[in-house]
C-alpha positions as CSV (number, residue, x, y, z in Angstrom):
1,X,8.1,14.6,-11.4
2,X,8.0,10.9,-12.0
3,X,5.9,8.2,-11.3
4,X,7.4,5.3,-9.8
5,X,6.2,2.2,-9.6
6,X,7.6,-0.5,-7.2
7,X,6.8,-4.4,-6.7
8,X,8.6,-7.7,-6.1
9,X,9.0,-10.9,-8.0
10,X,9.1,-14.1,-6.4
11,X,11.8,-16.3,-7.5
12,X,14.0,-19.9,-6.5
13,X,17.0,-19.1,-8.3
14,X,19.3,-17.6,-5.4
15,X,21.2,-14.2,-6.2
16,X,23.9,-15.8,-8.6
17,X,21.0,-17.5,-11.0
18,X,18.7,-14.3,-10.8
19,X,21.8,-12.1,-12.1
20,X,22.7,-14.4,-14.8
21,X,19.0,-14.2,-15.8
22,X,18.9,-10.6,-15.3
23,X,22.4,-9.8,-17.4
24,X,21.0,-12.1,-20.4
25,X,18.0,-11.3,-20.6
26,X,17.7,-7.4,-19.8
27,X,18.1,-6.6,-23.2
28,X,14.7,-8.2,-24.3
29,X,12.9,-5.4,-23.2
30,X,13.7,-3.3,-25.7
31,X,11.7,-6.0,-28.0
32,X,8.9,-5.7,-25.9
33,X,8.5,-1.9,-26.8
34,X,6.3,-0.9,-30.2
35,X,8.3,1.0,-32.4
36,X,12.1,-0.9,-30.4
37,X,13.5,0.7,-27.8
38,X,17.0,0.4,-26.0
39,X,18.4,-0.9,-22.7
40,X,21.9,0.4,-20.9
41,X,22.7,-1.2,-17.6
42,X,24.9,-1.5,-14.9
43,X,25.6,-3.1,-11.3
44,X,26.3,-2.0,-8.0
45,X,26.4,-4.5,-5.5
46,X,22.9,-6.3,-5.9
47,X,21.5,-3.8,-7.7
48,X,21.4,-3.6,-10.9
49,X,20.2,0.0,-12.7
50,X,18.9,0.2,-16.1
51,X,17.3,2.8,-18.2
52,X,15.3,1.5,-21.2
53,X,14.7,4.5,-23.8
54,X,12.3,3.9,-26.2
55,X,9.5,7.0,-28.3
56,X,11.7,9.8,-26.8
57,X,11.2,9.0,-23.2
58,X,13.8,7.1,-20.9
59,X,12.8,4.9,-18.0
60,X,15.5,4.7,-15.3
61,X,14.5,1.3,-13.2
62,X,16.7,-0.7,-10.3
63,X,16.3,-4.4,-9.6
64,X,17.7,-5.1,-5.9
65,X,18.1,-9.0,-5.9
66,X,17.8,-11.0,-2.8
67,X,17.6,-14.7,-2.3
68,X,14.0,-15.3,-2.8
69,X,12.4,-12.0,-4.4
70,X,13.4,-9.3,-6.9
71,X,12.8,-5.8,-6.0
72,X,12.3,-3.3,-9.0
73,X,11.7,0.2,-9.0
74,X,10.5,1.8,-12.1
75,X,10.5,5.4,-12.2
76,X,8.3,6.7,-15.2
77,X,8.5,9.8,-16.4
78,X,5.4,12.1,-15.8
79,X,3.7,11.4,-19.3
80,X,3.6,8.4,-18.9
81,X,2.8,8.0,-15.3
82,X,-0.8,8.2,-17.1
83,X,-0.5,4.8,-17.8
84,X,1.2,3.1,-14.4
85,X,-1.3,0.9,-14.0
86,X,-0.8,-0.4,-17.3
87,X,2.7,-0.6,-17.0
88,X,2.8,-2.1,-13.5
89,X,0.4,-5.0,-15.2
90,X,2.7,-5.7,-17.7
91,X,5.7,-6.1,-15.5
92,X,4.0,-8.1,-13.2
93,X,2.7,-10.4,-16.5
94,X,6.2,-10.3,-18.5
95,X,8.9,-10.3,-15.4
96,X,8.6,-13.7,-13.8
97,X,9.3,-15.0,-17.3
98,X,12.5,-13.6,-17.1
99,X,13.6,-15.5,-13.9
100,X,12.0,-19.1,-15.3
């Protein structure tokens, strides 16, 4: 079982910006990731669903956008549910930038 990991990001952009934001820039994560990694993703609605696979593990994630907040859910895989706290930290550090 899994080790989600949920939290909001604050933004001004309104829902049109953030998914414009979202849609280019999605793809950087994969750069983030020692060793590369890769990103598939899709919409439904106002959420968009993405699984980053990256040193044989595969991350499924949603990002619910509303007018002033992003809500992600990150659902880690048990092994690396060790390091949620780490991973959290690093989401909270990295995503803003995406929505500046």
């Amino acid at each position: 079982m899994g080790q989600p990991i949920s939290l909001d990001i604050p933004h001004s952009l309104g829902k049109a910006g953030v998914r414009q934001r979202l849609d280019g820039g999605i793809s950087r994560i994969g750069e983030k990731i020692p060793g590369g990694g890769t990103v598939q993703h899709r919409w439904e609605g106002d959420t968009m669903h993405f699984i980053v696979s990256a040193m044989g593990q595969q991350i499924a994630s949603t990002a619910t956008v509303f007018e002033d907040k992003v809500h992600a859910v990150v659902d880690l895989p048990a092994f690396l549910g060790l390091f949620a706290g780490q991973v959290k930290a690093v989401i909270e550090r990295e995503a803003p930038k995406l929505l500046k």
